[in-house]
C-alpha atoms as a printed R data frame, in Angstrom:
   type eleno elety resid chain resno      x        y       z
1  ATOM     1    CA   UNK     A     1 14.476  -81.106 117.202
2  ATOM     2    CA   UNK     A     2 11.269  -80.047 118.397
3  ATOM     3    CA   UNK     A     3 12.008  -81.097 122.086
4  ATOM     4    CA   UNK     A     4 15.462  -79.584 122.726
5  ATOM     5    CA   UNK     A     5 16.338  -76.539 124.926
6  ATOM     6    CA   UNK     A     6 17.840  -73.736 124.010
7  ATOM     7    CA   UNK     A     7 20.876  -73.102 126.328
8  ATOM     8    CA   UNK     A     8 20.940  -69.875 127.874
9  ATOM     9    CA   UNK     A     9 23.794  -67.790 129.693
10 ATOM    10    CA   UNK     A    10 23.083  -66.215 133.062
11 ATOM    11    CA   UNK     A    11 24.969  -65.785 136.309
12 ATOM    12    CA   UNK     A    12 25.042  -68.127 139.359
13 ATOM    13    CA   UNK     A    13 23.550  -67.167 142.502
14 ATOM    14    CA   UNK     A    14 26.151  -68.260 144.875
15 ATOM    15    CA   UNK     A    15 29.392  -67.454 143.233
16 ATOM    16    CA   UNK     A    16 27.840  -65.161 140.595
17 ATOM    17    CA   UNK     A    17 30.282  -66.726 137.810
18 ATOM    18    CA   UNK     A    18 28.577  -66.810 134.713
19 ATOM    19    CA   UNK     A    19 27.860  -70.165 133.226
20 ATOM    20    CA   UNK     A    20 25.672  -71.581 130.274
21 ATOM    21    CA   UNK     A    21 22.764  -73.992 131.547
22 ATOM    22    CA   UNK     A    22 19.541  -75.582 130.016
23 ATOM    23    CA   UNK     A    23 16.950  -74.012 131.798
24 ATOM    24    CA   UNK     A    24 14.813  -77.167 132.435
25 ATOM    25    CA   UNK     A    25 17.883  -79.017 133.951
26 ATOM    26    CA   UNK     A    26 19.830  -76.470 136.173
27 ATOM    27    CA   UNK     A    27 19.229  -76.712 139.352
28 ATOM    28    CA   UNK     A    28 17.812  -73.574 140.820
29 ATOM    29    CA   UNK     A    29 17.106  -72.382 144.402
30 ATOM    30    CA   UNK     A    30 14.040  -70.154 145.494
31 ATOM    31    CA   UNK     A    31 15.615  -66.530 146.325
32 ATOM    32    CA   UNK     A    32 13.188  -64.015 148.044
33 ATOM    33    CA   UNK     A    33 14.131  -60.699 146.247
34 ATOM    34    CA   UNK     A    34 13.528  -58.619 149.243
35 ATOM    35    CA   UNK     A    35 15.828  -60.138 151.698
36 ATOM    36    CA   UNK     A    36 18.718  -62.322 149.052
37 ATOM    37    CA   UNK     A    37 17.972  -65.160 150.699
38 ATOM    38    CA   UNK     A    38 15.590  -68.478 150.658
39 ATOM    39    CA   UNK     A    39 12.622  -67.928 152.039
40 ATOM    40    CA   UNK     A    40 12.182  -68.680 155.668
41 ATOM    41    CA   UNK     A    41 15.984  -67.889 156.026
42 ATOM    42    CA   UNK     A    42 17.398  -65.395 158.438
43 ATOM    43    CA   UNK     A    43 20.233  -63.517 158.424
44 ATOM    44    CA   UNK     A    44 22.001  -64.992 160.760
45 ATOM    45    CA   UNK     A    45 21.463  -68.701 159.146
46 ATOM    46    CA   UNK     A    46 18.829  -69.968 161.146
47 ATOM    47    CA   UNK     A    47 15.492  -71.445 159.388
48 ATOM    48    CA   UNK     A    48 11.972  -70.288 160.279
49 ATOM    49    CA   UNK     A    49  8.573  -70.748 158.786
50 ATOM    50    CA   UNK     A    50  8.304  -69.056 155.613
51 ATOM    51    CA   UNK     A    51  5.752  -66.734 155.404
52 ATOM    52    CA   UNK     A    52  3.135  -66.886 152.375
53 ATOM    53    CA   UNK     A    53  4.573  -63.313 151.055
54 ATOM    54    CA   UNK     A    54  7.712  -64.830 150.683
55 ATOM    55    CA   UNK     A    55  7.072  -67.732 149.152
56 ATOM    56    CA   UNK     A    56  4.949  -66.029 146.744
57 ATOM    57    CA   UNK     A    57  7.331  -63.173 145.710
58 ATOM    58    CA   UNK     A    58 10.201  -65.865 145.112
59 ATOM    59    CA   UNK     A    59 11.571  -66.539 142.247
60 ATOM    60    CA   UNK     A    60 14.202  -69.292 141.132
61 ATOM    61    CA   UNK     A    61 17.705  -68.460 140.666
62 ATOM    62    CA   UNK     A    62 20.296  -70.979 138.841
63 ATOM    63    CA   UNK     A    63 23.493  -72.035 140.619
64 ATOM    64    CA   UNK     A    64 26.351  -73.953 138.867
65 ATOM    65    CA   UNK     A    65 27.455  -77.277 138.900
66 ATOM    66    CA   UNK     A    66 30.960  -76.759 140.533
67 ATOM    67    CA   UNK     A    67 28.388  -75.145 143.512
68 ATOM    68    CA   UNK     A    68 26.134  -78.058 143.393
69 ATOM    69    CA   UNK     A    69 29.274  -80.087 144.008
70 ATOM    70    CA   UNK     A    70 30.714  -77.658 146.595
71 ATOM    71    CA   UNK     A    71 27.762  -77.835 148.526
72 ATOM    72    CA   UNK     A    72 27.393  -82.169 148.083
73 ATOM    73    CA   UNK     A    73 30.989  -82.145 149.295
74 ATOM    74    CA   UNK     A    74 30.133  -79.745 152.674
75 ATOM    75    CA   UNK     A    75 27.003  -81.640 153.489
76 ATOM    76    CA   UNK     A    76 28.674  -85.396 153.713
77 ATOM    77    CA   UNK     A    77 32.388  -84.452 154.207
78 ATOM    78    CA   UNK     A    78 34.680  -87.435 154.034
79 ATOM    79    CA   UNK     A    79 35.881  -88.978 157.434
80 ATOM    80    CA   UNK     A    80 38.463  -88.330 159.118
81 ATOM    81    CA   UNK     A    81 41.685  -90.433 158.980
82 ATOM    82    CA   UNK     A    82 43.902  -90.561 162.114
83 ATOM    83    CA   UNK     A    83 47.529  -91.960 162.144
84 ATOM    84    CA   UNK     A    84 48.194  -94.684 164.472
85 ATOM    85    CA   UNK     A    85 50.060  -94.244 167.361
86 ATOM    86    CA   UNK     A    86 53.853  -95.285 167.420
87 ATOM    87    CA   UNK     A    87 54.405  -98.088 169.893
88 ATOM    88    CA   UNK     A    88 57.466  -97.465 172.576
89 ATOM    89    CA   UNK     A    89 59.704 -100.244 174.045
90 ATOM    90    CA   UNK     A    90 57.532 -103.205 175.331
């Protein structure tokens, strides 16, 4: 009894639904609070070095499962399937 985690209810970071998570098992993503994004992250999408004062002011935000698997499904889409082409008169 003595090892279990109390769930807790809080609001994801990318679709800011609110879900109920275990704190030690939700997977979380380092936010800079200054900018909204991860550190070393620019506006426009590109990745940089991070500077120290980033990484140090950072704190972790949670983000749901149905993201996780949003994000799993954009980073190794399925391939493609292509019809074959119909064969004319020989």
């Amino acid at each position: 009894m003595g090892d279990e985690q109390i769930p807790t209810i809080g609001s994801c970071y990318a679709c800011k639904r609110t879900f109920r998570f275990t704190p030690a098992s939700v997977t979380t993503a380092m936010i800079d609070p200054e900018t909204g994004l991860l550190p070393g992250m620019t506006v426009l999408g590109s990745i940089r070095e991070p500077t120290p004062e980033a990484v140090a002011r950072s704190v972790k935000e949670p983000i749901c499962p149905d993201c996780v698997k949003k994000a799993g499904e954009f980073a190794d889409p399925p391939a493609l399937q292509f019809d074959a082409w119909p064969r004319g008169p020989a």
